[in-house]
C-alpha positions as CSV (number, residue, x, y, z in Angstrom):
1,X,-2.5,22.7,-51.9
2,X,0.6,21.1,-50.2
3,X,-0.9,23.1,-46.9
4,X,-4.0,21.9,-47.5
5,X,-3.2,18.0,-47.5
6,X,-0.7,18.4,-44.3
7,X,-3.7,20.2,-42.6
8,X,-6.6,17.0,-43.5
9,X,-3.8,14.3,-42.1
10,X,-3.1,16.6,-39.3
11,X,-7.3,16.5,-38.7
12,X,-7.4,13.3,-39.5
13,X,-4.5,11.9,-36.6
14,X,-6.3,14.4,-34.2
15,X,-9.8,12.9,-34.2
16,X,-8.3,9.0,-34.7
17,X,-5.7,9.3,-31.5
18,X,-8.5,9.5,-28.9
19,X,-10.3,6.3,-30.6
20,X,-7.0,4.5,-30.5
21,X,-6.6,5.2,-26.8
22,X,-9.9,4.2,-26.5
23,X,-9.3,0.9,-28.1
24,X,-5.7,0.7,-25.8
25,X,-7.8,1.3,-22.5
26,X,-10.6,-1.0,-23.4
27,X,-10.0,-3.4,-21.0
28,X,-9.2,-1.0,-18.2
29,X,-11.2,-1.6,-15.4
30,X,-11.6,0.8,-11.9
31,X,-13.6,-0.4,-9.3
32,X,-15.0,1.7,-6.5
33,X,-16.0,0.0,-3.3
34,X,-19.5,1.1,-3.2
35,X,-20.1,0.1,-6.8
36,X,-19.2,-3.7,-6.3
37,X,-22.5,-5.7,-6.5
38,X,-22.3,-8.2,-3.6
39,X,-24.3,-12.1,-4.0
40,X,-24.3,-15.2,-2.1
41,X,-22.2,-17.5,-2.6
42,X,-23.2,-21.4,-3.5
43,X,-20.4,-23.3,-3.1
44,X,-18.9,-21.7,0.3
45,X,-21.2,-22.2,3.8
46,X,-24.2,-19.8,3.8
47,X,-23.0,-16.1,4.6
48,X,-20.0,-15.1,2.4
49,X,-21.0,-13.0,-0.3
50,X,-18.8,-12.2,-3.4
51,X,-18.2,-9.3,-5.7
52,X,-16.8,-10.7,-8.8
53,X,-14.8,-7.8,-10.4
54,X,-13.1,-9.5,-13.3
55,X,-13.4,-12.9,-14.5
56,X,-15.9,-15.6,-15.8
57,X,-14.5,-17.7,-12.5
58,X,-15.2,-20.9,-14.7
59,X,-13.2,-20.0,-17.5
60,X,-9.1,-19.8,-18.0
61,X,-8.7,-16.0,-18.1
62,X,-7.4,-13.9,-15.0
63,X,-9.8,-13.4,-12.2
64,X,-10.3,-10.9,-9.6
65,X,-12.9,-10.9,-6.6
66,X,-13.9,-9.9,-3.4
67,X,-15.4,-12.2,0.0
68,X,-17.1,-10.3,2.3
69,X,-16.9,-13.5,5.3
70,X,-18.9,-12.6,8.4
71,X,-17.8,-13.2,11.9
72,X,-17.7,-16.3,13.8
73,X,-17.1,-18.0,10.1
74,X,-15.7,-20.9,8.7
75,X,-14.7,-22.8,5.5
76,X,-13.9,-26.3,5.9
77,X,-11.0,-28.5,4.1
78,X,-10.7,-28.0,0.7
79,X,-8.6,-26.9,-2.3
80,X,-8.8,-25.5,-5.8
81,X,-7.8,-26.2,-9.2
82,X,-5.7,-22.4,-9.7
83,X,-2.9,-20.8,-7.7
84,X,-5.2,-18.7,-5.3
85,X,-3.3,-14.9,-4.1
86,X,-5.4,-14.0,-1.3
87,X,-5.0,-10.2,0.1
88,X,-6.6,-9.4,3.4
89,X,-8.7,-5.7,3.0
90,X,-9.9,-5.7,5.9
91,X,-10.1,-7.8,9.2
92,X,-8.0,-11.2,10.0
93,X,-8.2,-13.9,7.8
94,X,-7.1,-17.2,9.6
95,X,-5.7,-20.2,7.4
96,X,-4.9,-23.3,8.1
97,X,-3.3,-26.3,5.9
98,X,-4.3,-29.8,6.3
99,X,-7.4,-32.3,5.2
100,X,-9.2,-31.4,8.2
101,X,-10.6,-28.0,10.2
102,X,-8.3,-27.3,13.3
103,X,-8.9,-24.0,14.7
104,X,-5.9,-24.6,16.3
105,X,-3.6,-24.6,13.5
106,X,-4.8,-21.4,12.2
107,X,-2.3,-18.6,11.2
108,X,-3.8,-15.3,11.5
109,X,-3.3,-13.1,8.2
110,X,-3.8,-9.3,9.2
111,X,-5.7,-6.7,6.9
112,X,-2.5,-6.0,4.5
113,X,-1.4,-9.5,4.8
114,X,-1.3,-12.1,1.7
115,X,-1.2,-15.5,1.2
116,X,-0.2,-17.7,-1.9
117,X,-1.5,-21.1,-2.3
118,X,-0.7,-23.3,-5.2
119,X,-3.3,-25.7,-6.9
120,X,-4.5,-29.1,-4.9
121,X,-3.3,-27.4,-1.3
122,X,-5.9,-28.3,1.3
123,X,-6.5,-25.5,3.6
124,X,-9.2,-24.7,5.8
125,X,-10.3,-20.3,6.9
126,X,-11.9,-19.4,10.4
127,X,-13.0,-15.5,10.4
128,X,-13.5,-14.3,13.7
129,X,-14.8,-10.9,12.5
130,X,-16.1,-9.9,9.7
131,X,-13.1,-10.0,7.1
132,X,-13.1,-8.9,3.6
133,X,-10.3,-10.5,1.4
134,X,-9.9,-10.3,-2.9
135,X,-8.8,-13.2,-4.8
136,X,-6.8,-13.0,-7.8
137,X,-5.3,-15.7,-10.1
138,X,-6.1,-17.5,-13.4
139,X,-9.0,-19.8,-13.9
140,X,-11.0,-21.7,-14.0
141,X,-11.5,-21.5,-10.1
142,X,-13.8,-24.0,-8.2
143,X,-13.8,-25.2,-4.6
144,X,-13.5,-28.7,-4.0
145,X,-13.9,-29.8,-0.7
146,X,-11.8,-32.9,1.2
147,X,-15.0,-34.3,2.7
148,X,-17.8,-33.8,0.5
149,X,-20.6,-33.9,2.9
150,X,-18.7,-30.7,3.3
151,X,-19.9,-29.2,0.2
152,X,-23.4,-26.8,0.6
153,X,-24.0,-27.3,-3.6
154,X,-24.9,-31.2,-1.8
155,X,-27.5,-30.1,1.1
């Protein structure tokens, strides 16, 4: 009887381990390249697409996603209301601080590259081929542009 009751918990932790690393893993995520579901994106001059791969963007829980910026590209002043980590995939990312778009005052971020930029910093991006870069931090995240005649959500 003793063997019996030794035997049913030893069932009974084999078939609930696999739930509970279930339940551990739940919020695991693995994203493959040709799985990430690319959309325009509003609030950044027609072109860019995203791939959103963890979020809501508009809510304060870590975010994760990609730009796809085509060449000859640019994004004017502007800043956002999260520390923004940007990682270069692939391409050159050029940034530039300041209230106001000087392709001359560009630094040029090579694939591999990353940049950290704290909330409220005005930069400015000029792609000169097409560049993909992924975007992590904690939200909300929003654009806000220095000059809002800047802003396609206004045209």
């Amino acid at each position: 009887m003793k063997h019996l009751a030794i035997l049913a918990a030893a069932l009974a932790m084999s078939t609930a381990a696999p739930t509970l690393a279930r339940a551990q893993h739940a919020g695991h995520v693995m994203a493959m390249p040709n799985d990430l579901k690319w959309a325009d994106v509003p609030s950044l001059p027609p072109g860019a697409k995203i791939a959103v791969i963890e979020g809501p963007l508009n809510q304060a829980v870590p975010f994760t996603f990609r730009l796809k910026l085509p060449a000859n590209y640019m994004i004017p002043a502007h800043s956002h209301p999260a520390i923004e980590r940007v990682t270069v995939l692939s391409g050159t990312f050029n940034l530039g601080t300041g209230d106001k778009f000087d392709k001359s005052k560009v630094h040029a971020l090579p694939a591999g590259a990353i940049t950290i930029m704290q909330p409220g910093m005005n930069h400015f991006v000029w792609i000169g081929e097409e560049t993909i870069v992924q975007l992590n931090g904690t939200g909300p995240w929003s654009i806000n542009y220095v000059d809002q005649a800047d802003d396609p959500r206004k045209k």
